[in-house]
C-alpha positions as CSV (number, residue, x, y, z in Angstrom):
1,X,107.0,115.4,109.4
2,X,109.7,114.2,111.9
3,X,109.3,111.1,110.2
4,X,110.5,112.8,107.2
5,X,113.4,114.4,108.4
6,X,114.4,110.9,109.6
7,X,114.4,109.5,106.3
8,X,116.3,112.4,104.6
9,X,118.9,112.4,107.4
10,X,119.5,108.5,106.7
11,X,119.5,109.1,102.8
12,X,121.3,111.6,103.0
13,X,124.4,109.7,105.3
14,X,123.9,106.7,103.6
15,X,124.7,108.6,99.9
16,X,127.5,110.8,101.9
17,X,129.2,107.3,102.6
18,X,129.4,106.1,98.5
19,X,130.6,108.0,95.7
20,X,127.9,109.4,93.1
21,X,126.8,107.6,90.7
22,X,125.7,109.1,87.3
23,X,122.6,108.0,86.0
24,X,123.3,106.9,82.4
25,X,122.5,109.3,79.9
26,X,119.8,107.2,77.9
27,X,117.7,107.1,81.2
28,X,117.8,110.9,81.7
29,X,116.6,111.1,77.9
30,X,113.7,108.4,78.8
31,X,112.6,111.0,81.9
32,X,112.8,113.9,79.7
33,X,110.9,112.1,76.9
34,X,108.4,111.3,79.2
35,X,106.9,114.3,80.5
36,X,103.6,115.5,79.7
37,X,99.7,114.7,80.2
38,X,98.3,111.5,79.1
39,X,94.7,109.8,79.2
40,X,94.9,106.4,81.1
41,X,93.0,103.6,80.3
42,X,93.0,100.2,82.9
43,X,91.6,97.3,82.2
44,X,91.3,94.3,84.6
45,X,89.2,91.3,83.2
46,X,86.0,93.1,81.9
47,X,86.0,96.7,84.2
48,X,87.8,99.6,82.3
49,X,88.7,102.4,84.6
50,X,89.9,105.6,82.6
51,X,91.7,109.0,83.7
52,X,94.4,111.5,83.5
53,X,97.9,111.2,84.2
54,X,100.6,114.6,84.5
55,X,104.4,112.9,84.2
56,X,107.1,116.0,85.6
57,X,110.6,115.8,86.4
58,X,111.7,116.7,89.7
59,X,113.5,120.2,90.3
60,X,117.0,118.6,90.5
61,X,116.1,116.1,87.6
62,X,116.9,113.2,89.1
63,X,113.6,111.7,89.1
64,X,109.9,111.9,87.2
65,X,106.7,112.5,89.5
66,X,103.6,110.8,88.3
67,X,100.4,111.5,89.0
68,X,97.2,110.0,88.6
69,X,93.4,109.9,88.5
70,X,91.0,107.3,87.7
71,X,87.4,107.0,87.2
72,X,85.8,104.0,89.3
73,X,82.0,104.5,89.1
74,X,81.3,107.7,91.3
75,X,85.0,107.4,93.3
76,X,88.0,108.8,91.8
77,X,91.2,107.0,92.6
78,X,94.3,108.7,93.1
79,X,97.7,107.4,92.6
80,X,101.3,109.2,93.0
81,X,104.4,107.7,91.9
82,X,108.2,108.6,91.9
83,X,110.4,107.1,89.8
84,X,114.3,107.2,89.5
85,X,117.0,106.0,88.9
86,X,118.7,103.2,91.2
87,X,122.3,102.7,91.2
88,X,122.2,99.4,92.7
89,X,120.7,97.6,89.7
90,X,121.2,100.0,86.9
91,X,117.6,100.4,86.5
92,X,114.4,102.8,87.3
93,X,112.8,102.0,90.6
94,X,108.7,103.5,91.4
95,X,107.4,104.1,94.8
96,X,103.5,104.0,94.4
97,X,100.8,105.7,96.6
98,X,97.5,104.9,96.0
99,X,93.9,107.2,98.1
100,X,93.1,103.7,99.4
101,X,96.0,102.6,100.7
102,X,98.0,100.7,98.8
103,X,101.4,101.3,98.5
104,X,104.3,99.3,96.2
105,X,107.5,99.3,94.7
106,X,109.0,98.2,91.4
107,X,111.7,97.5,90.3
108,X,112.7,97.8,86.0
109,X,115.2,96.7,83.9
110,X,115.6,98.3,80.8
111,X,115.5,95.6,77.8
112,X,116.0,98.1,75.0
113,X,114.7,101.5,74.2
114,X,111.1,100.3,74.0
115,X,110.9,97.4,76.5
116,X,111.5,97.5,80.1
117,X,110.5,94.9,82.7
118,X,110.1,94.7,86.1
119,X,109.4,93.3,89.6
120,X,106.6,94.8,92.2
121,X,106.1,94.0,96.1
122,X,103.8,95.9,98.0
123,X,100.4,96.2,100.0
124,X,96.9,96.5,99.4
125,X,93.7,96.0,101.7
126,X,96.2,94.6,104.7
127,X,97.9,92.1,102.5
128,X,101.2,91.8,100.5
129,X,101.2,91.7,97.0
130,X,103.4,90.9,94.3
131,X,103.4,90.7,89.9
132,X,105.6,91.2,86.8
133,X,105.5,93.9,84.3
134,X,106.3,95.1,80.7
135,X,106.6,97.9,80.0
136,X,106.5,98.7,76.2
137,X,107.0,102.3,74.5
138,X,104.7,102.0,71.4
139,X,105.8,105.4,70.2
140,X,106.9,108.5,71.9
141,X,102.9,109.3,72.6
142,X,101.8,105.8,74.1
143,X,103.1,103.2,76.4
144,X,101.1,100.5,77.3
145,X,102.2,98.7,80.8
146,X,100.8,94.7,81.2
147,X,100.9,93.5,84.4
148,X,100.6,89.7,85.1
149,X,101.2,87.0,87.5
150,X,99.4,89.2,89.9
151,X,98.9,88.4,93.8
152,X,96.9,89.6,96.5
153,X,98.0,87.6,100.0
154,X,98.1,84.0,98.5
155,X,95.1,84.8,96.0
156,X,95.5,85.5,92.2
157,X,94.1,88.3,90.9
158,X,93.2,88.8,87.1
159,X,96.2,90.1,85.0
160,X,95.8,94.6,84.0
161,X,96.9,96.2,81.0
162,X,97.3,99.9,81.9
163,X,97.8,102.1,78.3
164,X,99.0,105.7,78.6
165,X,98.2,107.8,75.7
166,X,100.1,111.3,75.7
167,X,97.4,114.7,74.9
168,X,98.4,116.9,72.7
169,X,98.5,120.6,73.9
170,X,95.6,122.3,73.0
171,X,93.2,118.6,73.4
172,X,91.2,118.0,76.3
């Protein structure tokens, strides 16, 4: 908790020092746009892992909160992301939690209104990982995420495509 506090006191003096920035219009249409449940499917090489995601925006709107769940076997996995937007490149930037430990960061730049790309760094089992993503908006109901040029330490790791397909109301 003090840790917390920490960070919000720095954020908060660090934003006090700049003017606001506005985050661009189109990008507060993509948050609103993408709110809602969705089935998940990932696949890595031959293992499919499939779950549930819940996309909200944050009370002030600034920012989406992404939750997720997946099936591995007899574990669930649980991820929990917040995304927003970051001034300093004119794009959305995640910070990723994962239940076993990994944590990351990416980085997108909007290409159009479908097609977004983007950078990650992060951890996972002690070491530092890196890859590239696309992002591609199918429709509004499914997005499909590749992510390639993966890296775990100095180890590749096989390339994931992650395909998020919103649930109607009233579907289970």
């Amino acid at each position: 908790m003090f840790a917390t506090a920490v960070l919000l006191a720095a954020s908060m003096v660090g934003g006090q020092a700049n003017q606001p920035s506005e985050i661009p219009q189109e990008l507060i249409e993509d948050m609103k746009a993408s709110v809602g449940r969705y089935s998940v499917e990932v696949t890595t090489g031959d293992t499919t892992m499939k779950g549930r995601a819940t996309i909200r925006l944050s009370g002030g709107g600034h920012c989406i909160i992404v939750r997720i769940w997946l099936q591995d076997g007899d574990a669930r996995i649980y991820y929990d992301f917040v995304s927003g937007w970051d001034s300093s490149t004119g794009g959305f930037t995640d910070q990723a939690v994962s239940s076993q430990g990994e944590i990351s960061t990416t980085r997108w730049k909007r290409i159009s209104a479908t097609e977004s790309e983007g950078v990650s760094e992060g951890t996972a089992d002690g070491l530092k990982t890196r890859a590239k993503a696309k992002m591609d908006r199918k429709s509004p109901d499914e997005v499909i995420v590749s992510v390639t040029e993966r890296m775990r330490g100095e180890k590749k790791i096989p390339d994931m495509k992650i395909r998020y397909r919103r649930i109607q109301e009233g579907k289970r």
